[in-house]
C-alpha positions as CSV (number, residue, x, y, z in Angstrom):
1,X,-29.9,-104.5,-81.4
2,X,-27.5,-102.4,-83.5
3,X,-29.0,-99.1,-85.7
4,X,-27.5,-98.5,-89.0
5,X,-28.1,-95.5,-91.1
6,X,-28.1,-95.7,-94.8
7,X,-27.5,-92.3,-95.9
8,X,-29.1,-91.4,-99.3
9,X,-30.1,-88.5,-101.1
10,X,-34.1,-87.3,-101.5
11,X,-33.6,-87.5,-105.1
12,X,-31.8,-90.5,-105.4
13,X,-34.0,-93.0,-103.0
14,X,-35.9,-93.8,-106.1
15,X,-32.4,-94.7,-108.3
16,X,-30.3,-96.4,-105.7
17,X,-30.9,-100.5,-106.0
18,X,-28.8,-101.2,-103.9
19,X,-30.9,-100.0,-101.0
20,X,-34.0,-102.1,-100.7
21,X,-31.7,-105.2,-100.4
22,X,-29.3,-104.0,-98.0
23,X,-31.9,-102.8,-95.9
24,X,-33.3,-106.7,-96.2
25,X,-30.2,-108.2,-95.2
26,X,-29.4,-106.2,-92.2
27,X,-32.6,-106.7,-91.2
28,X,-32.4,-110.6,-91.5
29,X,-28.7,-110.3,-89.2
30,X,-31.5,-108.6,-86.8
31,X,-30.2,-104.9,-87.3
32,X,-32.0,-101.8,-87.1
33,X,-31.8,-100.4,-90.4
34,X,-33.1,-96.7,-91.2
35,X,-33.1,-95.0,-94.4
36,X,-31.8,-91.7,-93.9
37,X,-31.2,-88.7,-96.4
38,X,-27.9,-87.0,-95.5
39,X,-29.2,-83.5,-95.5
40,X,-32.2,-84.2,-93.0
41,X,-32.6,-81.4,-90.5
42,X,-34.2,-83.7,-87.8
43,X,-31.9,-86.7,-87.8
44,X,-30.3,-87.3,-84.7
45,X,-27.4,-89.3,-86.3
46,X,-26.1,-89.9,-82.8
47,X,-28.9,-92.5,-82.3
48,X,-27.1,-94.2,-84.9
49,X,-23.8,-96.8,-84.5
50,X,-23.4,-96.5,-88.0
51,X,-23.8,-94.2,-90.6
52,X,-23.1,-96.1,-94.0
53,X,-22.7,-93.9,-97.2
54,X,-25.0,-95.5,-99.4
55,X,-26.3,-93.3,-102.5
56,X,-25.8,-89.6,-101.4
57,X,-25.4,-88.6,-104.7
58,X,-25.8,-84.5,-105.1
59,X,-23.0,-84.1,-103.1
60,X,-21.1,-82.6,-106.4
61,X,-23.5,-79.9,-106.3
62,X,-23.7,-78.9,-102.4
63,X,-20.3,-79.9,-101.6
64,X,-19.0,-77.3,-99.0
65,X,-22.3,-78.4,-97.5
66,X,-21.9,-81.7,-97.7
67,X,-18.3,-82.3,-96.6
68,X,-19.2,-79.8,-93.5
69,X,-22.0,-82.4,-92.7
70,X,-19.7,-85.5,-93.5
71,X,-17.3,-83.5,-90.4
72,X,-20.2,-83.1,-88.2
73,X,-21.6,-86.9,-88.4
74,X,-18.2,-88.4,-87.4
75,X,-18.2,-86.8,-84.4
76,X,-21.5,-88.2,-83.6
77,X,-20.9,-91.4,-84.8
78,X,-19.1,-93.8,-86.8
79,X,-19.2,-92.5,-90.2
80,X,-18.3,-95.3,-93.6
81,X,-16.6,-94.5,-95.6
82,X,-14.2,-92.4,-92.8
83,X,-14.1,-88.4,-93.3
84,X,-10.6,-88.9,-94.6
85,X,-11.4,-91.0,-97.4
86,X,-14.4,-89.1,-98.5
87,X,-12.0,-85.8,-98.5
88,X,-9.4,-87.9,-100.8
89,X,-12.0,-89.7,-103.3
90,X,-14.4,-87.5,-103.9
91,X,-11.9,-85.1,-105.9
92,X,-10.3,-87.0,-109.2
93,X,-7.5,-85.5,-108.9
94,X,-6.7,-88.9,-106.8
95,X,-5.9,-90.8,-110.2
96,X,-2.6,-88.7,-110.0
97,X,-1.7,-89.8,-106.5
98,X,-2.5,-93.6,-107.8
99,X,-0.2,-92.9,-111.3
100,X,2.6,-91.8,-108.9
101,X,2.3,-94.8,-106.9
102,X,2.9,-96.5,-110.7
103,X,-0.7,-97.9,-110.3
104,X,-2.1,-98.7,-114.2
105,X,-4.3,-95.5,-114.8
106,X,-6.2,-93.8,-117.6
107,X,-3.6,-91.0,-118.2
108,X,-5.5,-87.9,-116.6
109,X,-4.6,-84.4,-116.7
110,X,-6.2,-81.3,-115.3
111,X,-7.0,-77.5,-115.5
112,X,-7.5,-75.8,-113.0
113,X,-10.0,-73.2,-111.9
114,X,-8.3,-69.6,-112.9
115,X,-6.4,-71.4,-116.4
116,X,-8.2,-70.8,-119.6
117,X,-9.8,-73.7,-121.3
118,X,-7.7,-73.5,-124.5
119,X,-4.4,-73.4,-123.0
120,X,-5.2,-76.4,-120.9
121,X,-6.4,-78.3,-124.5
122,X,-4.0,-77.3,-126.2
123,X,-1.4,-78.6,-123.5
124,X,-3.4,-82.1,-123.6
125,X,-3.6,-82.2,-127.3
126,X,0.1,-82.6,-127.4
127,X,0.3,-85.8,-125.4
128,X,-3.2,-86.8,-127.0
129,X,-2.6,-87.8,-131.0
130,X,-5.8,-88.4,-132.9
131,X,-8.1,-90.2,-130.4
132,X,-11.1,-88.9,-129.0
133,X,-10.9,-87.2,-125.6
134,X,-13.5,-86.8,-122.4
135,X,-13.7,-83.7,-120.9
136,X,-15.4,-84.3,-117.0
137,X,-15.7,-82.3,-113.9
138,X,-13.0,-83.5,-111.1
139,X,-15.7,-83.4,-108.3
140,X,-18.7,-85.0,-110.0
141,X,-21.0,-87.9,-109.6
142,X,-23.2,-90.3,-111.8
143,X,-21.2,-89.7,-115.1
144,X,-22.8,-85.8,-115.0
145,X,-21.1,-83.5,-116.7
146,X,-19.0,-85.7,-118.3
147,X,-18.6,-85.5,-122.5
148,X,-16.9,-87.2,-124.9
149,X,-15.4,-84.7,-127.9
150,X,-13.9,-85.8,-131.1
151,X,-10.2,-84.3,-132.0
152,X,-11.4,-82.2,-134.1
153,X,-14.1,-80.5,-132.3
154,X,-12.0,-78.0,-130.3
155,X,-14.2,-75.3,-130.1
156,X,-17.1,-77.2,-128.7
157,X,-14.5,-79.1,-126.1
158,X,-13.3,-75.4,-125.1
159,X,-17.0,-74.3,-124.3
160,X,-17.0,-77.4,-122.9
161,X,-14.2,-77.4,-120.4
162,X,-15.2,-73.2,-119.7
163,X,-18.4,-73.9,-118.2
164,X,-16.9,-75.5,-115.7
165,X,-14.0,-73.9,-115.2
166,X,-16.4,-70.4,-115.0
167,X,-17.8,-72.3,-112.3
168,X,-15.1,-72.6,-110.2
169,X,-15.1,-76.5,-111.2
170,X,-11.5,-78.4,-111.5
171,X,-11.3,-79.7,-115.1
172,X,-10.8,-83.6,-115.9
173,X,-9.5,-84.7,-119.8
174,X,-8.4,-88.3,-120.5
175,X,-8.2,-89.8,-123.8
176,X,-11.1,-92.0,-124.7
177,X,-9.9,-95.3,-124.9
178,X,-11.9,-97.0,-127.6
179,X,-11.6,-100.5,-126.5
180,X,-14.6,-99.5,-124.1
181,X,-16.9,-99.9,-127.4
182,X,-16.2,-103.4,-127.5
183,X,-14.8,-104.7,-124.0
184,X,-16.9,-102.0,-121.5
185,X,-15.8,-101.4,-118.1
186,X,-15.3,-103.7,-115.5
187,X,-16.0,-102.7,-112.0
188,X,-14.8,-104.8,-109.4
189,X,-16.4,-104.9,-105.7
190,X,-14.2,-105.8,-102.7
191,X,-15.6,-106.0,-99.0
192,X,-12.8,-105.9,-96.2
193,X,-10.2,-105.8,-98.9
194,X,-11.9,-109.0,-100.2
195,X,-12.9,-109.6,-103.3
196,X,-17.1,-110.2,-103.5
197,X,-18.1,-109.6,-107.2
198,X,-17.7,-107.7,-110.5
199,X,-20.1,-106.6,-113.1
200,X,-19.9,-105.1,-116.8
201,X,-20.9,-101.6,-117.9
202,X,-21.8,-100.8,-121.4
203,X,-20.2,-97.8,-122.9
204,X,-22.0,-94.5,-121.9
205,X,-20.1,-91.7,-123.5
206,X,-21.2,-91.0,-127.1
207,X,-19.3,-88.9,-129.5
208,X,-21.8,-86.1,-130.1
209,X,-23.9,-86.6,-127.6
210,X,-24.7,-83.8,-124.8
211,X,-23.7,-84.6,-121.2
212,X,-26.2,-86.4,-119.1
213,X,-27.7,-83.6,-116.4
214,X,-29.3,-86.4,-114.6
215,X,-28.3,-87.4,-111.5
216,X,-26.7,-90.9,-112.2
217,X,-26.5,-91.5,-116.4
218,X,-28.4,-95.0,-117.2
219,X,-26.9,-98.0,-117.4
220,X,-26.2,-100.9,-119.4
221,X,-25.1,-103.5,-116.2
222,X,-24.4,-107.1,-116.5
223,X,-22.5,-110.0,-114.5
224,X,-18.9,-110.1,-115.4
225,X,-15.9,-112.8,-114.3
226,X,-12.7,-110.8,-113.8
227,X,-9.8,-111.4,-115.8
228,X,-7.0,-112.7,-113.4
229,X,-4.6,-109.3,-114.9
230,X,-7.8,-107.0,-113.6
231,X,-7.9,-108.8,-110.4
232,X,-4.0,-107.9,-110.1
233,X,-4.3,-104.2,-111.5
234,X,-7.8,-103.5,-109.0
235,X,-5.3,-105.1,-105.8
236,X,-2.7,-102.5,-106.8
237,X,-5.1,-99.6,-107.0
238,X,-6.3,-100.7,-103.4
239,X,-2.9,-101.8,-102.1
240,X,-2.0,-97.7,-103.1
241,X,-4.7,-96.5,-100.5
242,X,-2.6,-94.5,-97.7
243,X,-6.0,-95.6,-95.4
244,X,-5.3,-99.1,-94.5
245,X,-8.2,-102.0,-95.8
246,X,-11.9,-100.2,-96.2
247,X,-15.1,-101.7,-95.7
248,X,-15.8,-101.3,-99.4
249,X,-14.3,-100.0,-102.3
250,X,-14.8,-99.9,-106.4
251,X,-12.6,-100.2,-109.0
252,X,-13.6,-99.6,-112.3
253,X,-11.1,-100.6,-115.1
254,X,-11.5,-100.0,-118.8
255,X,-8.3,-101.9,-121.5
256,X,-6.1,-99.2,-122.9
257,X,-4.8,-100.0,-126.6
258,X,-2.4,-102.5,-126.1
259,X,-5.4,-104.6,-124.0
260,X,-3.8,-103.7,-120.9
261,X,-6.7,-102.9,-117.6
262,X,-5.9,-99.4,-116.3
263,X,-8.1,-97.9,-113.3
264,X,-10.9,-95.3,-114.7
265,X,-12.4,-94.3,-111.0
266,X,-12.0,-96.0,-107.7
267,X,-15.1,-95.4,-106.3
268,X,-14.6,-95.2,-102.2
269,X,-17.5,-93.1,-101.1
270,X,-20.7,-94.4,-102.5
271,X,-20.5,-96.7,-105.3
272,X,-23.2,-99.0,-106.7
273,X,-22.8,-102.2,-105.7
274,X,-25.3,-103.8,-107.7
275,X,-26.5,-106.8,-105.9
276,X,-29.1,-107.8,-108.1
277,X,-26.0,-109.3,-110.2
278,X,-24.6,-111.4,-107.5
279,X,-27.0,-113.4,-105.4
280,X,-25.8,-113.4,-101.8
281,X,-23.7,-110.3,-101.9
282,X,-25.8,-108.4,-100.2
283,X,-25.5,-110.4,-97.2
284,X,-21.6,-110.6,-97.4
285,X,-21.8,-106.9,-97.1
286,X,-24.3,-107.0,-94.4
287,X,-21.8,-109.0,-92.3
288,X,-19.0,-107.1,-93.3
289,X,-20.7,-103.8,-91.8
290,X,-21.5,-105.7,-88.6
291,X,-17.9,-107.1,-87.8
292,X,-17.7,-102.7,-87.2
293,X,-20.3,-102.1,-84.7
294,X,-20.6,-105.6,-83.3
């Protein structure tokens, strides 16, 4: 019988719903499924033929901890998503390696720890005209973090964006793209490259609202049919990967002003996959992970 790790967080067992039907379905393909969080002292991941990055989402906060244990368990075991990829995607600053590769992206730009807040706004604001803007950590998880700032609030954006950058934290500001009020995001789920399932998230950024210090913001989630110019956009984000086809991956799009779908986050390490939305996608995925330790 094969043993599968789902690797979680403590505080995010009780969030991720994802997990209790995952763990089902492996266990109907007769597979040995423990629950696992990643920072457990006593687990002998070696026991393991899989360890399957599932929800282990305070990572943003404990990172040099993390990423020193996401080094550790590959050499025990066979680690999904690989070490590579979770050194690439868990830092934003990927969006720029996509836009270079002429994939359609949410135009991104970034200051950087040791810059001052207001010379890196006022370096945005030039390419920004009169939208809103969303200032968001370039290592960060669950929407944390993350506001959205009206033009004309500058001084609360520059508080904003110095928090973080007095906390040694990579700035993030993209232009809010307003078609989100009315359209939402569309986050596309591919298995083996495949395409399984996509679903629709409601808006969550709010002008004048404080950011979320939760660890994963709530959601507004409902099934969603791809349009066939997302399905194209998501298989060029992917096809830009320098890792080959993954198990699983995430695309999230949002429509810029001209209507156009342009990649928000691709979400490689631990994405929702929200299976309550797509009966028997949970068991796709369950055979997709055993075709790797079978």
């Amino acid at each position: 019988m094969h043993t599968v790790a789902l690797v979680t967080a403590r505080a995010a067992r009780r969030l991720d719903e994802d997990l209790a039907p995952l763990e089902a379905a492996l266990r109907n393909a007769e597979t040995e499924v423990s629950i696992v969080d990643w920072d457990d002292a006593d687990a002998d991941w070696g026991a393991f033929d899989l360890a399957l990055l599932r929800s282990a989402w305070d990572y943003s906060k404990r990172l040099p901890e993390f990423l020193g244990w996401a080094e550790r368990v590959s050499l025990l075991t066979q680690l999904v998503c690989p070490l590579q990829v979770v050194r690439w995607n868990i830092d934003k600053h990927y969006l720029s390696d996509l836009a270079r590769a002429r994939v359609p992206t949410v135009p991104s730009h970034f200051i950087e720890p040791g810059e001052a807040a207001a010379a890196g706004l006022q370096r945005f604001g030039l390419h920004l005209g009169p939208a809103d803007f969303v200032i968001k950590p370039a290592i960060g998880a669950g929407s944390r973090d993350a506001q959205r700032h009206a033009r004309e609030d500058i001084e609360a954006a520059t508080a904003h964006a110095q928090r973080l950058l007095d906390a040694r934290r990579a700035v993030l500001l993209q232009p809010y793209l307003d078609r989100i009020d009315e359209h939402g995001e569309t986050a596309l789920l591919y298995y083996e490259g495949r395409f399984s399932h996509a679903i629709r998230k409601g808006p969550l950024l709010r002008r004048g609202e404080e950011p979320t210090r939760a660890l994963l913001a709530e959601e507004h989630i409902t099934p969603r049919t791809p349009q066939a110019d997302e399905l194209r956009v998501s298989a060029q984000a992917l096809a830009a990967l320098p890792f080959g086809t993954l198990l699983y991956a995430r695309v999230d799009l949002i429509r810029d002003a001209a209507g156009a779908p342009c990649v928000l986050e691709l979400e490689l390490i631990e994405p929702s996959m929200f299976f309550m939305h797509a009966p028997g996608s949970a068991a796709r995925f369950a055979a997709a992970i055993l075709k790797l330790v079978g």
